[in-house]
C-alpha positions as CSV (number, residue, x, y, z in Angstrom):
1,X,118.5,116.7,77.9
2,X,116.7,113.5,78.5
3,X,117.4,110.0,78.3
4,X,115.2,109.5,75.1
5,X,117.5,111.5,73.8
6,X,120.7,109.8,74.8
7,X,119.2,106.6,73.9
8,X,118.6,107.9,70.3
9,X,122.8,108.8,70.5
10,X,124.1,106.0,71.8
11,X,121.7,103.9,68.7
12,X,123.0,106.0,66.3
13,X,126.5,106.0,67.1
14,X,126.5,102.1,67.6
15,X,124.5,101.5,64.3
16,X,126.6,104.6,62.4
17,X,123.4,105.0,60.5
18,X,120.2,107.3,61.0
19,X,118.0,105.0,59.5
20,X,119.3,101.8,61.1
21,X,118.9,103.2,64.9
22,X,115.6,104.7,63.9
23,X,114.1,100.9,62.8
24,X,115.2,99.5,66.2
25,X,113.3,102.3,67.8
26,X,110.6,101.9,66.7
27,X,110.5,105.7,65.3
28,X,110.4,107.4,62.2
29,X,114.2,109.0,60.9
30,X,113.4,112.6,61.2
31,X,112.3,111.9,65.2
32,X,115.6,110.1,65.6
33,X,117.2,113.4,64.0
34,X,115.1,115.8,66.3
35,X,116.4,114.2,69.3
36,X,119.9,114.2,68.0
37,X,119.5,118.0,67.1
38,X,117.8,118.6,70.1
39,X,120.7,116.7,72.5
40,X,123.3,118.8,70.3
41,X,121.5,122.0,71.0
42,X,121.7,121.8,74.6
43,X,125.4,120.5,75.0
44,X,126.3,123.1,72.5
45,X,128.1,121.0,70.7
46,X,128.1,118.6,67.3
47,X,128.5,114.4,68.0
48,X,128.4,113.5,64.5
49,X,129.5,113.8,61.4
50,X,129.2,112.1,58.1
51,X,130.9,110.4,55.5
52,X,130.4,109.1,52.2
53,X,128.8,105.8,54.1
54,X,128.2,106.3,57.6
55,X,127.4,108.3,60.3
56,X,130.5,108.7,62.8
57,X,131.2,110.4,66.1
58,X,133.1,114.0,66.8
59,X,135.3,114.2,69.1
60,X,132.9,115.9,71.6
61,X,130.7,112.5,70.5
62,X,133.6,110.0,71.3
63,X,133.7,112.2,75.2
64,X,129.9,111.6,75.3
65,X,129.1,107.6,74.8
66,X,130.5,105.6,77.4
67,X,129.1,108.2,79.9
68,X,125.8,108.0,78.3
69,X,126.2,104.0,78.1
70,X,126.8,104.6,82.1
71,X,123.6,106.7,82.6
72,X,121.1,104.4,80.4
73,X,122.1,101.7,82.5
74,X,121.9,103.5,85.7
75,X,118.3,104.6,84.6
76,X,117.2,101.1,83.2
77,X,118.3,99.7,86.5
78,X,116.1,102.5,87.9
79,X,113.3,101.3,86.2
80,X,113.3,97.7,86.7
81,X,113.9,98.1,90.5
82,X,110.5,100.6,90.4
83,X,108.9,98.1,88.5
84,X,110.1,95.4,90.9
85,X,108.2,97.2,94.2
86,X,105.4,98.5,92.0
87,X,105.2,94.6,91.3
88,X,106.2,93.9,94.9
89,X,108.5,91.4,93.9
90,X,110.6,93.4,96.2
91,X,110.6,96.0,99.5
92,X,110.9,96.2,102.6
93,X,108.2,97.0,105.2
94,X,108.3,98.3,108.4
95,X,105.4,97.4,111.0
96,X,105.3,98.4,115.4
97,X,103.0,96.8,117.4
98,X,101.8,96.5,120.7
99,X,102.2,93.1,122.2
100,X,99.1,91.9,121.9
101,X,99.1,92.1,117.9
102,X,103.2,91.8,117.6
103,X,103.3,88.3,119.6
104,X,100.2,87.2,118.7
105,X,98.0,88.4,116.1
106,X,100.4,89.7,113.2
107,X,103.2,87.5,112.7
108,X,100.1,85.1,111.3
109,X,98.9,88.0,108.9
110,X,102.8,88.5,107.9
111,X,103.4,85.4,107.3
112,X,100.3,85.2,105.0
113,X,100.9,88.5,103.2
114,X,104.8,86.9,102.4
115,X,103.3,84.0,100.7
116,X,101.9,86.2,98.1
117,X,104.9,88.6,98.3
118,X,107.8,86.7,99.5
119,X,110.7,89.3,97.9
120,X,109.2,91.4,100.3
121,X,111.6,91.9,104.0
122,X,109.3,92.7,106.7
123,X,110.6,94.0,109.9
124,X,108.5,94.0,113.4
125,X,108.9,96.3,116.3
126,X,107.4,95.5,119.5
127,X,106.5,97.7,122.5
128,X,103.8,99.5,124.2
129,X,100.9,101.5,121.9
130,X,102.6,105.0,123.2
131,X,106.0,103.8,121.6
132,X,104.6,102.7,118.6
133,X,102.7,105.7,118.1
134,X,106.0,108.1,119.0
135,X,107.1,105.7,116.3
136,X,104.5,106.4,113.7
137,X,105.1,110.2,114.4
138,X,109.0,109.9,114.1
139,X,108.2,108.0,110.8
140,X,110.6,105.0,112.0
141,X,108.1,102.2,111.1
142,X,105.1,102.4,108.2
143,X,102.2,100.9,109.9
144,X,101.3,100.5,113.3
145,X,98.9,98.0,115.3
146,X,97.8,98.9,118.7
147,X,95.4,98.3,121.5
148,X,94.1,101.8,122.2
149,X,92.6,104.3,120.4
150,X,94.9,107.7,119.8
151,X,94.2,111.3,118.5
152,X,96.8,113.1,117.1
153,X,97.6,115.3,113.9
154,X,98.1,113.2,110.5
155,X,97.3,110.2,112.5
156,X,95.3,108.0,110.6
157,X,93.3,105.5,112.6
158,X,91.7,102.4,111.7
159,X,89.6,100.2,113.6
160,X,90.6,96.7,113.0
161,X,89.9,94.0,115.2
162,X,87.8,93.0,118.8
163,X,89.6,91.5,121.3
164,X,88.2,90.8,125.2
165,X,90.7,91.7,128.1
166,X,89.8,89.1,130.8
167,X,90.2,89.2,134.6
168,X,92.8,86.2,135.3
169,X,93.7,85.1,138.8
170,X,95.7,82.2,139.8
171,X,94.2,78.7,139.8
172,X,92.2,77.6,142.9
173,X,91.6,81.5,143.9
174,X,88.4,82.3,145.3
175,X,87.0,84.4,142.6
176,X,87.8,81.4,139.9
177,X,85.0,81.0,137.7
178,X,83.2,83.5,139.2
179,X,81.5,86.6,139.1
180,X,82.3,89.4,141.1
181,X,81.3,93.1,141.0
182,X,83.2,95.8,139.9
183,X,83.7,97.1,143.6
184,X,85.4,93.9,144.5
185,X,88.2,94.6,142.6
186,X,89.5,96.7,145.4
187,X,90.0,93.9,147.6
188,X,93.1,92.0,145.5
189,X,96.5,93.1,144.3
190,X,97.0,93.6,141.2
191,X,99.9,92.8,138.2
192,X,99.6,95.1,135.2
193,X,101.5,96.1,132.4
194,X,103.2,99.4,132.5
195,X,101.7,102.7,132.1
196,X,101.5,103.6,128.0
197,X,100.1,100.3,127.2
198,X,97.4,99.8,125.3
199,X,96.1,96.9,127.7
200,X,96.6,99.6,130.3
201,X,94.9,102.5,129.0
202,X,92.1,100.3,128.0
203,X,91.3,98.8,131.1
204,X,91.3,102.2,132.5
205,X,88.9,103.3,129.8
206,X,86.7,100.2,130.6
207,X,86.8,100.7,134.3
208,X,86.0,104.5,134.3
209,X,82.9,104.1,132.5
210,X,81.8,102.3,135.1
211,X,82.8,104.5,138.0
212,X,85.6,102.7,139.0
213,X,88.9,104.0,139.1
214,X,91.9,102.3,138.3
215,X,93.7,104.3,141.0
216,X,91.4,102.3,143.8
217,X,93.3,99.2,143.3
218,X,96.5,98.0,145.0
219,X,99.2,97.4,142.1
220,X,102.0,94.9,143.2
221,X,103.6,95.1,140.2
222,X,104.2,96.3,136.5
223,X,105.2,94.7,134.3
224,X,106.8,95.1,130.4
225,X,105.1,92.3,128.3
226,X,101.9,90.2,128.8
227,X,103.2,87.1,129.5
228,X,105.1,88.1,132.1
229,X,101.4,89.4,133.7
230,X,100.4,85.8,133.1
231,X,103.6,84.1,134.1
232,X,103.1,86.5,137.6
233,X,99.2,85.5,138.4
234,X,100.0,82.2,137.9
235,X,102.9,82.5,140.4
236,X,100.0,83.5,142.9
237,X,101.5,87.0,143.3
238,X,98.3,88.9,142.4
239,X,95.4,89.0,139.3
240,X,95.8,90.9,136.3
241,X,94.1,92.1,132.8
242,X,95.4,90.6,129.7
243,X,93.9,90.0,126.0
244,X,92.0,86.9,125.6
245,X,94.9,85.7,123.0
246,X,97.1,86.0,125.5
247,X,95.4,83.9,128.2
248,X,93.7,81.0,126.1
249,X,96.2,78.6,126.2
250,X,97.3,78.7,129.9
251,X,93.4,79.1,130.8
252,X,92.6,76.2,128.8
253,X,95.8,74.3,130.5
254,X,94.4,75.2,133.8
255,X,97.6,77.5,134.9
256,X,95.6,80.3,135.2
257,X,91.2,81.1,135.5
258,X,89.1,83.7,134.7
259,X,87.2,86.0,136.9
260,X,83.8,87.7,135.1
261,X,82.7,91.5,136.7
262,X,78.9,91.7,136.6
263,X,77.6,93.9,133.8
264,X,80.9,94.9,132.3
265,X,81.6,94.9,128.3
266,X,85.5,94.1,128.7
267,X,85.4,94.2,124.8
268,X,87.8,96.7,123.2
269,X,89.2,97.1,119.3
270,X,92.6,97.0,118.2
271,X,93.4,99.3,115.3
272,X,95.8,99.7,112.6
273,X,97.6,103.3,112.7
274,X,99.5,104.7,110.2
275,X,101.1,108.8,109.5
276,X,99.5,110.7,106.7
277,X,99.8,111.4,103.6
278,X,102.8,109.0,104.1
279,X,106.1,108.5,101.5
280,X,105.0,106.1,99.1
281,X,105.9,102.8,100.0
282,X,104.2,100.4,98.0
283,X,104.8,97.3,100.1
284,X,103.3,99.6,103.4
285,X,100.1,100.3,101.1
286,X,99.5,96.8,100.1
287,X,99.7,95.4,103.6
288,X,97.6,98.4,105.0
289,X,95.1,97.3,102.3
290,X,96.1,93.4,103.2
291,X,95.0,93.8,107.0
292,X,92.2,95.9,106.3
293,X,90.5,93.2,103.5
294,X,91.5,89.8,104.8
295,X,88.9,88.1,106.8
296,X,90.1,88.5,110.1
297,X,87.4,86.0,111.9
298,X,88.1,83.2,109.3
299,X,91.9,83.3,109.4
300,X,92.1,83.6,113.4
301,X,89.5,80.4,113.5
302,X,92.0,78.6,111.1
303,X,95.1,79.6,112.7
304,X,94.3,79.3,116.2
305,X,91.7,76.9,116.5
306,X,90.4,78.3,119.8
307,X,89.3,81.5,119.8
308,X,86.1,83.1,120.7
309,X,84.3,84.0,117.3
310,X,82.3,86.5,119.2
311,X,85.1,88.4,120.5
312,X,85.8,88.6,116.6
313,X,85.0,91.4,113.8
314,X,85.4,92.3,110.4
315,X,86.8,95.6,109.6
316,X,83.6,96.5,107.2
């Protein structure tokens, strides 16, 4: 059974007439008949019989309609809402991020991808890269955005977008617009985010490659969310890493400065993560391909007015 063939039953019994539900079907008589016969065959039963004029139901017929009326409209229902998410007129979309990209980066990129898809509910998580990942894995969000690279199996991991972790220390300290080497770092106290973060683990990266150990330094504190680290340094409690995003404002305010460490790239990438092969989710695939084909350097220029453009690149 299939619902061509209950479509062809319910147009016949409406119509009473062969001919008459065949010309609003668009099909020929003897393929309405065939999938009459053929709907008979597998019920075991007849639905119609006929009379001198028309073409009128059995009883097993009569038992049949209103629950075929029932299915056809459950399936046409069916259809349209398919053809609503394939249409993204509606869906829902599930993103994690790292704080970074969930406080500062992506809600600007949501809020663009809405105005071509506004029937589409988007929901944001935000926590440290090792939660997100856990929830990429657990398949509790669609796509994630974090600030370290990861390995793991059906992972898949895109690299997205530069950002520069700076060195900020309160205003008026004595490394304030200056430039210190790495071995200096030794001699402060220091306010990071919590182990798992991407911030974290990147730093850590950046710093072992140039023989320095994260483990060296004195940590006063950690702490759950960048601006919290920000909100510390400029309480004069110690210095700390943070993105570039997250410092410009209160560096350009003058709460905060910026310390430089001779000869050290304190570039890193942010990347888009996301478990594979995935359950199709059409809104999840269009803002996977959204992220990955908007101009990243243009929109942040546009949006934020005060960002580095070299700190900036296009996922190519």
């Amino acid at each position: 059974m299939n619902f061509k063939q209950l479509e062809a039953f319910v147009r016949v019994a409406e119509m009473q007439s062969f001919t008459r539900a065949a010309k609003q079907m668009f099909m020929s008589q003897p393929a309405i008949s065939f999938q009459i016969k053929a709907l008979e065959v597998h019920l075991q039963v007849s639905l119609f019989r006929r009379d001198e004029k028309k073409v009128l139901l059995t009883e097993a017929g009569r038992l049949l309609l209103p629950e075929a009326r029932q299915m056809l409209g459950h399936y046409k229902k069916i259809r349209a809402g398919l053809e609503s998410l394939r249409g993204l007129e509606t869906g829902r979309l599930s993103v994690g991020a790292g704080t970074i990209p969930g406080e500062y980066l992506l809600p600007i990129f949501i809020g663009m991808f809405r105005e071509h898809h506004p029937g589409v509910k988007v929901k944001m998580r935000i926590a440290g890269s090792g939660d997100v990942i856990n929830w990429i894995k657990e398949r509790e969000i669609d796509i994630g955005v974090v600030g370290s690279a990861v390995s793991g199996d059906n992972l898949e991991l895109i690299p997205w977008l530069d950002d520069e972790l700076v060195l900020v220390v309160p205003a008026g300290h004595r490394w304030a617009g200056k430039i210190i080497d790495v071995i200096e770092l030794a001699e402060e106290k220091y306010i990071l985010r919590e182990e798992g973060s991407g911030t974290r683990r990147s730093i850590e990266g950046i710093l072992k490659k140039s023989g320095f150990a994260l483990e060296k330094i004195e940590v006063e504190m950690e702490l759950g969310s960048t601006r919290a680290v920000i909100s510390a340094v400029q309480a004069g409690l110690g210095v700390g890493f943070v993105s570039r995003w997250a410092a410009v404002e209160a560096l350009a305010a003058g709460k905060i400065s910026e310390a430089k460490i001779n000869e050290i790239n304190m570039n890193r990438q942010l990347f888009i993560v996301r478990y594979t092969p995935g359950i199709a989710n059409y809104a999840a695939d269009a803002f996977f391909e959204f992220l990955n084909g908007v101009l990243v350097k243009d929109v942040m220029h546009k949006k934020l007015g005060h960002a580095d453009g070299k700190t900036l690149r296009n996922k190519t």
